[in-house]
C-alpha positions in Angstrom: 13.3 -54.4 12.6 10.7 -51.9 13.6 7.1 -52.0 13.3 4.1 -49.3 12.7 0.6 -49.1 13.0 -1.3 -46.7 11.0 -4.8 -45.7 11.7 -5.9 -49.6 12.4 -9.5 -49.8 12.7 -10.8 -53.5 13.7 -14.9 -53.9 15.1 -16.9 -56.7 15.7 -20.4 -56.0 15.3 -20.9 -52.3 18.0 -17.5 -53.2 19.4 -14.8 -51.4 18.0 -11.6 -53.5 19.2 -9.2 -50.6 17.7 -10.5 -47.3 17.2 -8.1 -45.2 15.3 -4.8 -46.9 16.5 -1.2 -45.6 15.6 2.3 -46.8 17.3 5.9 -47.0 16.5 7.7 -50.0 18.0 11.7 -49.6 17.4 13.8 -51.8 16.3 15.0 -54.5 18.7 13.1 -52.8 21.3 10.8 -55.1 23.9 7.6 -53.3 23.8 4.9 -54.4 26.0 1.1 -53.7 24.8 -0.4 -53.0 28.3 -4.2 -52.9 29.5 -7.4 -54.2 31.0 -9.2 -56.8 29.0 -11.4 -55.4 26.0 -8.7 -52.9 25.6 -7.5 -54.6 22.2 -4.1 -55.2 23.1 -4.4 -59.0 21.8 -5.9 -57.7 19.0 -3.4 -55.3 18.3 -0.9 -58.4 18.4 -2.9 -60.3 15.8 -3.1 -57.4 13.4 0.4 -57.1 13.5 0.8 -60.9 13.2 -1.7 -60.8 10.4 -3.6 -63.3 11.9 -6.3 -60.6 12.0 -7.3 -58.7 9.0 -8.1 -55.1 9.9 -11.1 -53.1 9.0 -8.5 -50.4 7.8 -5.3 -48.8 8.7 -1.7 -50.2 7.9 0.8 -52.6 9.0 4.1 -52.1 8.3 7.0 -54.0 9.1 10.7 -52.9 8.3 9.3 -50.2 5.9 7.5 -52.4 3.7 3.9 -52.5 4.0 2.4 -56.1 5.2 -1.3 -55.5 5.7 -2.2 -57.8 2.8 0.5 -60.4 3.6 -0.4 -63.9 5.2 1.3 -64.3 9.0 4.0 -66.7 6.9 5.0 -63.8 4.7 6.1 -61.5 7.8 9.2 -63.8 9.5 7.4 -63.5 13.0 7.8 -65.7 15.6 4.8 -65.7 17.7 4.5 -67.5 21.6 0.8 -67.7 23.1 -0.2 -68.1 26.3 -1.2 -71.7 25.7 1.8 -72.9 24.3 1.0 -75.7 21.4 3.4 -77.9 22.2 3.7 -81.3 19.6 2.8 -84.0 22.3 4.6 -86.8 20.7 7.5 -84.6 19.8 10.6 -84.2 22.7 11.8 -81.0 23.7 14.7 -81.2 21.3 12.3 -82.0 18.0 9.6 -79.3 19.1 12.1 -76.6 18.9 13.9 -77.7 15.9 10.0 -78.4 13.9 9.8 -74.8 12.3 13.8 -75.3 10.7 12.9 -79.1 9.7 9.5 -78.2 7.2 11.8 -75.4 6.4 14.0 -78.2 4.6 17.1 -76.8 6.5 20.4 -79.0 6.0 20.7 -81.1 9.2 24.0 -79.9 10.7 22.6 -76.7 10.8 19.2 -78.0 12.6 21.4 -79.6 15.6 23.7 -76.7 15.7 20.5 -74.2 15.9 18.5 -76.1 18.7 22.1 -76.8 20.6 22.3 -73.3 20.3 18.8 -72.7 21.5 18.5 -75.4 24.2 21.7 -73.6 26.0 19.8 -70.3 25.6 17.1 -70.9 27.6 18.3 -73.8 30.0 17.0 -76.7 28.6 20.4 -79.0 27.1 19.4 -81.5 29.8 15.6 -81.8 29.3 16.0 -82.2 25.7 14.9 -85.6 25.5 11.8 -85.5 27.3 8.3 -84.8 26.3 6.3 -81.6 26.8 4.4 -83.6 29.4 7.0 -84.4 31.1 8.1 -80.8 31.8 6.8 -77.8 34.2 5.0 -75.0 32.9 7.7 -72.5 33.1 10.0 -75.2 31.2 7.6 -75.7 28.6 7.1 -72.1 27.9 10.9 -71.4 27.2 10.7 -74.2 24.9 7.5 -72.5 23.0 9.9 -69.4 23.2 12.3 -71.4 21.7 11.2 -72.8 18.9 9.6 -69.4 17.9 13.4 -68.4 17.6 14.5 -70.9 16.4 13.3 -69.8 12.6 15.4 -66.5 13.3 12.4 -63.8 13.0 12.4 -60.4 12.0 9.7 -59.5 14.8 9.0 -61.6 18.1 5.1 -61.5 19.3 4.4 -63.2 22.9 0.9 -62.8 23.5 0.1 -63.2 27.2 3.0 -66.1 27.5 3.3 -66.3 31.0 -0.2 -65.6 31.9 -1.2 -69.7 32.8 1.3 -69.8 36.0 1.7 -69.4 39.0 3.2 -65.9 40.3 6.7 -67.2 41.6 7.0 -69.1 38.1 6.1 -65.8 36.7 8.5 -63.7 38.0 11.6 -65.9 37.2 10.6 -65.9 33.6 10.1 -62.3 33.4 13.9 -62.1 34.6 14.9 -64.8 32.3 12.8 -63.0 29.2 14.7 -60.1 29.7 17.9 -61.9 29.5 16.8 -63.7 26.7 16.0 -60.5 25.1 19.6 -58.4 25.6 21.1 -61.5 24.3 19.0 -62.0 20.7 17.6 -58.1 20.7 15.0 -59.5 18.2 12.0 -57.0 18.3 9.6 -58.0 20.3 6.0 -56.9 21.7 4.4 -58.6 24.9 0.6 -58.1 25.6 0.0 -58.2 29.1 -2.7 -57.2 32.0 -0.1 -57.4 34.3 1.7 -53.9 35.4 4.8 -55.4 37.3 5.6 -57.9 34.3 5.2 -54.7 32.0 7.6 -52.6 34.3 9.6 -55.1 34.9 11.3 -56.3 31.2 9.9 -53.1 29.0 12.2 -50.5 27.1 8.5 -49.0 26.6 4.9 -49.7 27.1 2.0 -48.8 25.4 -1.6 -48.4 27.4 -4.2 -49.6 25.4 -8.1 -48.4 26.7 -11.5 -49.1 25.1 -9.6 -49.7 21.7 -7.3 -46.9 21.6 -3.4 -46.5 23.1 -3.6 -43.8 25.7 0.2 -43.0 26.2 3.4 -44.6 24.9 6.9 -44.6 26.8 9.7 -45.5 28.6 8.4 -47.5 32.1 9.7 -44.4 34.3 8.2 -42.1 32.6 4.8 -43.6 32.1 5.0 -44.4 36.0 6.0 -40.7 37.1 4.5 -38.6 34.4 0.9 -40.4 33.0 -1.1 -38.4 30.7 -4.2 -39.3 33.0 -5.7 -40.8 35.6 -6.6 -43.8 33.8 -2.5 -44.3 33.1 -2.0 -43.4 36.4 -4.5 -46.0 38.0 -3.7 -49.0 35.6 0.0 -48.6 36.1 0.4 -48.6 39.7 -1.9 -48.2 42.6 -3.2 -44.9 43.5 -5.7 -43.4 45.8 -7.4 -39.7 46.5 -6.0 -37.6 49.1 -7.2 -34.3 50.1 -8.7 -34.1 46.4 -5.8 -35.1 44.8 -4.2 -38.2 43.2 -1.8 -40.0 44.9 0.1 -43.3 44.9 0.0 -44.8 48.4 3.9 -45.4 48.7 3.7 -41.8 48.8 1.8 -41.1 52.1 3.2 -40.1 55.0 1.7 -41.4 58.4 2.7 -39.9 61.8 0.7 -39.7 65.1 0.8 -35.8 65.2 0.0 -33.4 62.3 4.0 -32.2 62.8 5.2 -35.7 62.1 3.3 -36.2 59.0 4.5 -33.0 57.6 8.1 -33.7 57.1 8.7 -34.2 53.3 11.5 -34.3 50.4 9.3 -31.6 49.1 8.9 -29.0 51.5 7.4 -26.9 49.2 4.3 -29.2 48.3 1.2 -28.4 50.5 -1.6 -30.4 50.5 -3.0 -30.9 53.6 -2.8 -33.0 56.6 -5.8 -35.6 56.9 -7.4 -37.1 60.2 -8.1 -40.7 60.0 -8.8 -43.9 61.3 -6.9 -46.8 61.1 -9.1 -49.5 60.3 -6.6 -52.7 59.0 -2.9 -53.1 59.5 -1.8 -55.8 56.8 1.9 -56.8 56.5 2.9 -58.1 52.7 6.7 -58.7 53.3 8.7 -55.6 53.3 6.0 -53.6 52.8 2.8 -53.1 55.3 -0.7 -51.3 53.7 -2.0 -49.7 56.4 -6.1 -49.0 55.7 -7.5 -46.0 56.8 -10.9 -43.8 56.6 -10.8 -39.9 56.6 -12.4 -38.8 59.8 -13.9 -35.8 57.8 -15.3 -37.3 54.9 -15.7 -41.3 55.9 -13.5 -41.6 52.4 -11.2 -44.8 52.5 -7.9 -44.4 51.3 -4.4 -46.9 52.1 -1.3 -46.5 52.7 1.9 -48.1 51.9 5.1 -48.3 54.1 7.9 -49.8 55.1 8.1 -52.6 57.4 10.8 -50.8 59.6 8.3 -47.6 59.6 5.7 -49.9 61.2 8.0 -51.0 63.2 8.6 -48.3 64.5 4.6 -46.8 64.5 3.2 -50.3 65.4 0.0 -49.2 64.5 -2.7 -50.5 65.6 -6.6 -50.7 63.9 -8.8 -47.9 65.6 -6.2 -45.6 66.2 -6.2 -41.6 65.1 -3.3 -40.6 63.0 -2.8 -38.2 60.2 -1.5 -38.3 56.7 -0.3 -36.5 54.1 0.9 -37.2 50.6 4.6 -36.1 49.7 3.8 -36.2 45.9 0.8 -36.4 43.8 0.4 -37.0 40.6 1.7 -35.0 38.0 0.2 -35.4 34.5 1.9 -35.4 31.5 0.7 -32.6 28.0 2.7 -35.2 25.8 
C-alpha cells in the first residue's frame, strides 16, 4: 500500500516542524525517515498516522485521501520507542489484544499469534510477562502485536532507540527479515545512519522541517545532493578544500606512496600532516591528524592490516591524499 504526502505544513508557535513537505513511499517498501532531532521526521510519522493534524497539505494512503480520518480509520500498525506493553497481560495475550476488541472468532486469534510468536522468536516466552522479558524481546512482541491486526501501512517510530547498541544491531537484522517475509509497507524514523543503511530500500533526509533528498541507501551515500546529506549520512571531513569521507584517504610516509589511487585521474593534492592520535576500533583504526600548512584537523580511516603495516605512531609526519571526494547529486 503506498503512501504520499502533499505539501504538509505543521508549526508550533515560530517553529515550523514541516515546511512544505512532499514524499512518495512505495508500496511494501521499508522506508526510513532519517535526520537530526527537530528535523520533523517523528512528526512526519504522526501526520501520516493521523495522530497529528496538519496545518495543511495531504495524506494519502492507497489513493484515497486520509487527512480527515482518525488513526483507527487508516489500518496502521504503529510501534514506538517505548513500547506500551499491558503489564498484567503475557506475551501471548499482548499480541493477540488488538484481534480480541476486534471481536475475532477465537480459532483464528490462536492461529494468528501462533503464527506471530514463530515470526519473531517468541513461541517459548509466550507465557511470560512483559517484565519478565529483555528489551529486545519485548520490542518484537510490540512489533508483533502491531501485525497482528494485518495493517495496510507499518509505522515504527524510533523502535529500537531505548537499547543498547549490540541489542540494536541484532534487531535491525531481524527487522529486515521480518520485513521480506510480511512486505507490509513500512516507514522507520531514525537518528541513527547505520540502522538507516542498514534495513532501508530508501531513505528520506529530513532537515529544519523539510526532506532534503530521497533514495535508494547507495545512492544517497555516493551521490548526496549536499553537504548536509553528505555529513549526516556518513562521516566526512575537508581535504585540500574538498569533501571527503575519511575511508577515503590515503596515508603513506612519502608523497609517492600516498599518491597511488583507483582513480588516477583524480588530483587533489597531497597534504603534510601530523599524526596526533592512533585509535584502533576493531577492524578499522582512525588515525587523527593536523595539516602542517593550515593547523586544520582532519581523520582518517583504515584498515587494521594498513596500520599494521604503517604502525603509525602520534607525532609522526606523513602525507595524505583523498582517492574520491564527494560528488554531489543535481537530482
Amino acid at each position: 500500500m503506498s503512501i504520499s504526502v502533499i505539501g504538509a505544513n505543521k508549526r508550533y508557535g515560530d517553529f515550523a516542524a514541516l515546511d512544505d513537505v512532499s514524499i512518495d513511499i512505495p508500496d511494501g517498501q521499508l522506508t526510513s525517515l532519517l535526520g537530526p532531532s527537530g528535523s520533523g521526521k517523528s512528526t512526519l510519522l504522526r501526520a501520516i498516522a493521523g495522530l497529528d493534524t496538519l496545518d495543511s497539505g495531504t495524506v494519502i494512503i492507497n489513493g484515497n485521501d486520509v487527512s480527515k480520518k482518525s488513526p483507527q480509520q487508516r489500518d496502521i500498525g504503529f510501534v514506538f520507542q517505548h513500547y506500551a506493553a499491558f503489564k498484567h497481560l503475557t506475551v501471548r495475550d499482548n499480541i493477540a489484544f488488538g484481534l480480541k476488541i476486534r471481536k475475532k472468532p477465537t480459532a483464528e486469534v490462536d492461529a494468528k499469534v501462533d503464527e506471530l510468536l514463530e515470526v519473531v522468536g517468541l513461541t517459548v516466552f509466550q507465557r511470560r510477562f512483559p517484565a519478565q522479558l529483555s528489551g529486545g524481546q519485548r520490542q518484537r512482541m510490540a512489533l508483533a502485536r502491531a501485525l497482528a491486526v494485518d495493517p495496510k501501512v507499518l509505522l515504527l517510530d524510533e523502535p529500537f532507540g531505548a537499547l543498547d547498541a549490540k541489542v540494536r544491531e541484532d534487531l535491525r537484522k531481524w527487522l529486515r527479515r521480518l520485513h521480506e517475509e510480511v512486505h507490509v509497507t513500512t516507514v522507520l524514523v531514525t537518528h541513527d545512519q547505520q540502522e538507516a543503511l542498514d534495513v532501508s530500500d530508501r531513505i528520506a533526509v529530513l532537515n529544519k522541517g523539510r526532506i532534503e533528498q530521497v533514495g535508494a541507501p547507495d545512492d544517497l551515500y555516493d551521490r548526496p545532493v549536499n553537504p548536509f546529506v553528505a555529513s549526516f549520512l556518513g562521516s566526512t571531513v575537508r581535504l585540500n578544500g574538498e569533501l571527503v569521507r575519511p575511508h577515503d584517504i590515503r596515508i603513506g610516509r612519502t608523497p609517492e606512496m600516498a599518491w597511488p589511487s583507483a582513480d588516477p585521474t583524480l588530483d587533489t593534492g597531497v597534504l603534510k600532516a601530523t599524526v596526533s592520535r592512533v585509535v584502533n576500533l576493531g577492524f578499522e583504526t582512525r588515525v587523527e591528524l593536523v595539516a602542517v600548512a593550515s593547523g586544520e584537523e582532519f581523520a582518517a580511516q583504515i584498515t587494521r592490516g594498513d596500520q599494521n603495516a604503517l604502525n603509525l605512531q602520534a607525532g609522526e609526519t606523513v602525507y595524505a591524499r583523498a582517492t574520491k571526494v564527494a560528488a554531489f547529486s543535481e537530482s
